[in-house]
C-alpha positions as CSV (number, residue, x, y, z in Angstrom):
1,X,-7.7,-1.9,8.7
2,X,-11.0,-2.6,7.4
3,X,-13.0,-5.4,5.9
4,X,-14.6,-5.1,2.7
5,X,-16.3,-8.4,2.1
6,X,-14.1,-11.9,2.7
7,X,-11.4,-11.2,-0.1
8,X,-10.9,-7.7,0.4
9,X,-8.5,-5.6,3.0
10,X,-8.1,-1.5,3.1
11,X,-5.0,-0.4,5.3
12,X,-5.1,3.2,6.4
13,X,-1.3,4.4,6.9
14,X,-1.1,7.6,8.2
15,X,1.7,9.7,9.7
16,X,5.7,9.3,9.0
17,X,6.7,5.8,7.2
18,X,10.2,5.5,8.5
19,X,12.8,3.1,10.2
20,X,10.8,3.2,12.8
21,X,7.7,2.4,11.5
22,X,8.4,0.6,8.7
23,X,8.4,-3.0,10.1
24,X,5.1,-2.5,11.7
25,X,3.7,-1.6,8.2
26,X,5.4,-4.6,6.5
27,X,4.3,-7.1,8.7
28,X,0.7,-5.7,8.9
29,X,0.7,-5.8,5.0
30,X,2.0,-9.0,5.0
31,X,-0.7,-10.3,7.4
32,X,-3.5,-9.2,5.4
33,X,-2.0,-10.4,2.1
34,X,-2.5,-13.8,4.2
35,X,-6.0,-13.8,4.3
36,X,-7.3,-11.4,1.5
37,X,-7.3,-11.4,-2.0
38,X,-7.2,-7.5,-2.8
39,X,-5.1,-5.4,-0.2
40,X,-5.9,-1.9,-0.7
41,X,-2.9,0.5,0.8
42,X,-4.5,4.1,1.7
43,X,-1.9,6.5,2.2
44,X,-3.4,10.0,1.7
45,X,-2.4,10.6,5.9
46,X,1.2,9.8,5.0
47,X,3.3,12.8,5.9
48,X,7.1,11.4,5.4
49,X,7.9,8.5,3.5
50,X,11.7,7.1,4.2
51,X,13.3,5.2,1.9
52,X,13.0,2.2,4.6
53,X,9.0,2.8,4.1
54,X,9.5,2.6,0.0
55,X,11.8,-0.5,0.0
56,X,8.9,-2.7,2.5
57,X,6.0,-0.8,-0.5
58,X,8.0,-2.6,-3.0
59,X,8.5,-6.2,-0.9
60,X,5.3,-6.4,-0.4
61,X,4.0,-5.6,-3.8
62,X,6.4,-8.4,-5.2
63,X,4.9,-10.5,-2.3
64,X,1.2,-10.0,-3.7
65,X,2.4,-10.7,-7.2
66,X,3.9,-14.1,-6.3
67,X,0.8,-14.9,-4.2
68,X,-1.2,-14.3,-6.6
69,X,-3.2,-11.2,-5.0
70,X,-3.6,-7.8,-5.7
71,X,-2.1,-4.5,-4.0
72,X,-3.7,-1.6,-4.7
73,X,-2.4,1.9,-3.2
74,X,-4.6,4.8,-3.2
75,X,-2.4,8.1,-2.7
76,X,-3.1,12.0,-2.4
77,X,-0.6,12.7,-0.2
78,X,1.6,15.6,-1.2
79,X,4.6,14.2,0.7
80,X,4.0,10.1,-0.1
81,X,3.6,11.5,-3.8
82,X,6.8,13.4,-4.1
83,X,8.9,10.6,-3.0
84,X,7.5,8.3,-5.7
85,X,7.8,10.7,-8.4
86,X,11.3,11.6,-7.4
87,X,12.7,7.6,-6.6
88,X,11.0,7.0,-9.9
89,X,9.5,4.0,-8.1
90,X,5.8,5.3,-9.0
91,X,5.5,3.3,-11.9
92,X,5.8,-0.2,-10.2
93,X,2.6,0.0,-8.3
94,X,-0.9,-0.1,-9.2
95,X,-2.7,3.2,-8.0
96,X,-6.5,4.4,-7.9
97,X,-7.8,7.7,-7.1
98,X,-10.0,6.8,-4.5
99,X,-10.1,3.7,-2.0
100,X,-14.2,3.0,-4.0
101,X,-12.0,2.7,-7.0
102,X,-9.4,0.5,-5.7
103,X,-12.0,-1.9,-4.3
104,X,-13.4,-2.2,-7.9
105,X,-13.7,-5.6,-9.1
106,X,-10.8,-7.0,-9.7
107,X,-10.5,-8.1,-13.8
């Protein structure tokens, strides 16, 4: 995790989002959602993405949205991107290119 400025969070996940994993990355993401306005979720180092890993993406994006903050996933992963294409579950998140772009300002 890294600070960008008081309101700002970027989360680096990297490696297999699974049953294993998965409650680690929810209650990190929850954590920061605490204290920042604008969580950015990098996941270009994702390799596998369970459907465990998808359901904690989605419950924390609902989180943001009744706390009134922003989560922002940033995702060139061949693997991460397959699975949210295929679940159709792509659609429900907010993406950017690039982690710069997901920092932008938020409108």
């Amino acid at each position: 995790m890294v600070e960008h400025g008081p309101d700002a969070r970027v989360v680096t996940v990297i490696g297999e989002v699974d049953a294993l994993t998965a409650p680690e990355l929810d209650h990190f993401l929850t954590a920061q959602l605490a204290v920042a306005r604008l969580v950015v979720v990098n996941l270009d180092g994702v390799r596998f993405l369970a459907s465990t890993g998808l359901r904690v993406l989605l419950e924390v994006n609902e989180l943001a949205a009744q706390q009134d903050r922003h989560l922002r996933f940033v995702c060139n992963s061949p693997a991460a991107n397959l699975t949210l294409e295929t679940t159709g579950l792509r659609e429900h998140f907010t993406f950017a290119d690039t982690v710069p772009d997901a920092l932008n300002p938020i409108a």
